[in-house]
N, C-alpha and C positions, 0 to 999 in steps of 0.2 A: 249361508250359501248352500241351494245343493250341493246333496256328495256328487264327485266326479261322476261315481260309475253311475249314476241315476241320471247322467248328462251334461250336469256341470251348473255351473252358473258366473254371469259375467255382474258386475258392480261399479257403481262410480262414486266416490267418495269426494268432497269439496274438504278442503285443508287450504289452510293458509303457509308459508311458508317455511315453519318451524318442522314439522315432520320429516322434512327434506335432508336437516341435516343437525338439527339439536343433539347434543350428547355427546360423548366423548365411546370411545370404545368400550363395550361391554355394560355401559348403560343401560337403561331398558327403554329410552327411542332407539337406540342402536342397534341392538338384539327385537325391535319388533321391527326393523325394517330388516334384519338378517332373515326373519323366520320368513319374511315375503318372500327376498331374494332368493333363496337356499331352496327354497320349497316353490321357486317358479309361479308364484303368483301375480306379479308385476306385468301387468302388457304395457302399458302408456301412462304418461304424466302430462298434461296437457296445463300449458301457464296461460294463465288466463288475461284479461286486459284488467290494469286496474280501474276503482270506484264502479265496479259490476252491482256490489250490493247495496242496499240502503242502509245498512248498519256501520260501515266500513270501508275506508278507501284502502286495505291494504293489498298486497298484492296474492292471488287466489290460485290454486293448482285443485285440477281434476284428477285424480288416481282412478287408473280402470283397473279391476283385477279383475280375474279370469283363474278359476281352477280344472278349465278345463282348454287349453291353450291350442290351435291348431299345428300344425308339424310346422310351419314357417315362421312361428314366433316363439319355440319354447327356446328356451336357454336367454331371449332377448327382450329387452325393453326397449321401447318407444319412446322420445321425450320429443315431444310436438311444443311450440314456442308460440303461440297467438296473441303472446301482451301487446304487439302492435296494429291487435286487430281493433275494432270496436269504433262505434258513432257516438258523438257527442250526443246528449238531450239536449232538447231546444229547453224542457227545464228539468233539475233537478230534484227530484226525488232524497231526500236526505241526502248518504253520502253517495248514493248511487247520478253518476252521470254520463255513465257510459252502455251501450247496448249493442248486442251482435246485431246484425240484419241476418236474413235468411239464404244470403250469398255466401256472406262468412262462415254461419253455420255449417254450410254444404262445403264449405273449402277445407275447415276442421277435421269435418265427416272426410270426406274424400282423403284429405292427409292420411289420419289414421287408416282408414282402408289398405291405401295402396299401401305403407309398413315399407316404403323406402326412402332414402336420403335424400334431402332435399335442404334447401337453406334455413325451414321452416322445421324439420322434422331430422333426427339425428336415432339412428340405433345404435345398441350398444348390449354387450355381453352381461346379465347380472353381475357376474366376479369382476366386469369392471368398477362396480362401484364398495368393492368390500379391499380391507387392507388391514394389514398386523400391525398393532401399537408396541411398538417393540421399543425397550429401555436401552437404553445407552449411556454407560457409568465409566466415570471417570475418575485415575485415582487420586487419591488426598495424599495433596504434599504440603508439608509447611514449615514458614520459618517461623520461632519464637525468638523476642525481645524482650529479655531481661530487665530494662533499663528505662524503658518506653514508659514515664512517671502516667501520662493518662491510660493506657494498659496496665499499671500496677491501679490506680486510682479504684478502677471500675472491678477491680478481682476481689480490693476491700469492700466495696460499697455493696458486694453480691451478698444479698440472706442468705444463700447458703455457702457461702465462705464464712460467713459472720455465726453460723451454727454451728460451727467447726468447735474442737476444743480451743481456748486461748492458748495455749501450749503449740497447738497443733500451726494454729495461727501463726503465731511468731516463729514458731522453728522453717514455715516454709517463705516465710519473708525475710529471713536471714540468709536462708538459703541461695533466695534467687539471688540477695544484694552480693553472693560470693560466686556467682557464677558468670562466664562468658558476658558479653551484651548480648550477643545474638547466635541462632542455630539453625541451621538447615538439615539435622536429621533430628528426627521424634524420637528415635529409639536412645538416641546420645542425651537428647535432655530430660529424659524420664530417667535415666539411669544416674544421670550427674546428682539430678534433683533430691534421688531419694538415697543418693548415697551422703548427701550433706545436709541431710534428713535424720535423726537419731528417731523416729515416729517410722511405723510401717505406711507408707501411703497408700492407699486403695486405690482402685482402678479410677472410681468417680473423684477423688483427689485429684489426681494426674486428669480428667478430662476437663473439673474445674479449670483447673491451673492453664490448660490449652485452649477453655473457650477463651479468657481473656488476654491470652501474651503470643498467642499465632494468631496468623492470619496465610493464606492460602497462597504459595511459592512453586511457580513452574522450575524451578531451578533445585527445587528442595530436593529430598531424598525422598522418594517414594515411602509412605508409610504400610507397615505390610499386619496384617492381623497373627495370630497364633500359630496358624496354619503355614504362616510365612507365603501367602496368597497377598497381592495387592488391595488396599481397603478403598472402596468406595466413597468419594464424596458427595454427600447428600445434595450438597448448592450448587455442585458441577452436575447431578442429572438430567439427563434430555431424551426426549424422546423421539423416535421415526415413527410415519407411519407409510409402512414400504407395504404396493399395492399387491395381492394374493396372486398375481398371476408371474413375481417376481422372485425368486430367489432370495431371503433376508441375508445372506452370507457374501452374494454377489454386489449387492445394496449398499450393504457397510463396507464393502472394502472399495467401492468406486466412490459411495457420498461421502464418508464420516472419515475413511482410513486416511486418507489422504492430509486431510486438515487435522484431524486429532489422532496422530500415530501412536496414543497409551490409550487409546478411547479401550471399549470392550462392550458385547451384547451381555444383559445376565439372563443368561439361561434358566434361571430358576421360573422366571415371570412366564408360562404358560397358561393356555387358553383355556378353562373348562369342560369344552367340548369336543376340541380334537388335541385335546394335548400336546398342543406344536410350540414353540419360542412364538411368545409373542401373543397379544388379545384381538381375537380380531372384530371390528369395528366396520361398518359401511354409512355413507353417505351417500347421497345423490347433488354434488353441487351442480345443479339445472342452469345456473346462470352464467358460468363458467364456460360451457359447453359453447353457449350461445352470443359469448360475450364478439363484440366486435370493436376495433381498435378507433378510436377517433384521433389523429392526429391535431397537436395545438395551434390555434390560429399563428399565424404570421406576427414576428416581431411588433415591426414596421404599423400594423394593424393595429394593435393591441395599444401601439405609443399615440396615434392620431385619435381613438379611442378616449384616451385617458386624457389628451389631450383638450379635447372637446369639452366634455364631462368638467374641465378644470376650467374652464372657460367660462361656463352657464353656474357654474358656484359662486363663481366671484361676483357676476353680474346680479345673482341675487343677493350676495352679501353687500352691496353698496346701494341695492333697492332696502335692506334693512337699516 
């Protein structure tokens, strides 16, 4: 493209539907549709009718950019909707079967032009389509079961319980056979275990021992790290992706607080680039925007329907 200051220059790019919103945050479709947004090159996205091409019936978007944007469209993108425009061929051309006429074109034209709302045409702010991937960690709690023989089965059957010393082996399966059936604090049965333990246990000991005799307890005692900080369960992590022009702190205490009152943000998980909580991530869900609701036919409908349809089966089943 020309540079700006030599006057700019406008583009139209044909893509298929994947650029839209492929990638997860922090990707690189995600950050090549950030550097568009951020950097205000976006004017309009324009969805096309399908089987336009003759290679392809899938469904086709026009990207207009512009690095040199007039006063009434910078900070804003355009997303124009014309899949419902287009003529049938009377024949088809491979997959192409469809074509604009030069009404539709001009109504296109003109949408774009005028750059206001209309049922066909939708504006919208860049920073409406970017938002923070933001982690959300839950703590590990759990109960162990001493006694549970398919949980003992599977802690012998493990190679590396089985690379253990033999010694080591049996002193910690004597062990369990003399403790509680069951426990709801982690700190109480690592401490039980390795006291009727005559072997030092190592840490990855004790976490053996927890892959196969826990399993994960809202009732449990919260398990807490060295630091006496809450520990993080890897299988409970979830993610938000709360939109940029929102508050993450406001976010989580109206979505997530409510329903998971031990949830927590980890702060450590920051963006590269502005160093804030959170990665941030854009999409453009175009079809979203333009979706329109269809309500379901009529019961009553649906039963005369099936009804029919049950009627013309039979009558060919006794023609066979």
């Amino acid at each position: 493209m020309r540079p700006s200051k030599e006057g700019g220059s406008r583009i139209g790019i044909i893509l298929n539907g994947s650029p839209l919103f492929t990638g997860g945050a922090g990707s690189g479709e995600s950050e090549i549709r950030r550097y568009i947004l951020e950097n205000d090159y976006l004017e309009t996205i324009v969805a096309m009718p399908n089987d336009m091409f003759f290679n392809t019936g899938i469904a086709t978007y026009i990207w207009i950019l512009s690095n040199n944007k007039p006063d009434h469209r910078k900070g804003k993108v355009q997303l124009i909707n014309a899949s419902n425009l287009g003529n049938s061929m009377r024949k088809s051309l491979g997959s192409k079967r469809k074509y604009l006429n030069e009404e539709q074109i001009v109504d296109i034209v003109k949408t774009y032009g005028d750059n206001s709302e209309s049922k066909m045409s939708k504006i919208f702010d860049t920073t409406d389509f970017g938002f923070r991937r933001v982690t959300i960690e839950r703590p590990l709690q759990l109960s162990f079961y001493t006694k549970d023989n398919g949980r003992l089965e599977t802690l012998k059957s493990d190679n590396a319980f089985n690379k253990l010393k033999e010694t080591v082996q049996t002193e910690i399966l004597l062990a369990l056979e003399n403790m509680k059936p069951d426990y709801t604090d982690r700190n109480k049965f690592n401490k039980e275990l390795q006291a009727k333990t005559p072997t030092k246990l190592t840490a990855s000991n004790l976490k053996l021992v927890q892959k196969h005799l826990s399993e994960h307890d809202e009732n449990a005692v919260i398990c807490k790290d060295s630091k006496g900080k809450p520990e993080a369960s890897s299988d409970l992590r979830d993610y938000e992706n709360i939109p940029l022009s929102e508050n993450i702190n406001t976010y989580f205490d109206r979505e997530v607080k409510p329903h998971v009152p031990t949830a927590w943000i980890d702060t450590k998980k920051t963006d590269d680039k502005d160093g804030k909580i959170g990665i941030v991530g854009y999409e453009i869900p175009f079809n979203r925007h333009f979706y329109e609701y269809t309500p379901p036919r009529d019961l009553a409908e649906i039963d005369t329907e099936l009804e029919t349809l049950t009627k013309e089966i039979m009558v060919m089943l006794n023609e066979i």
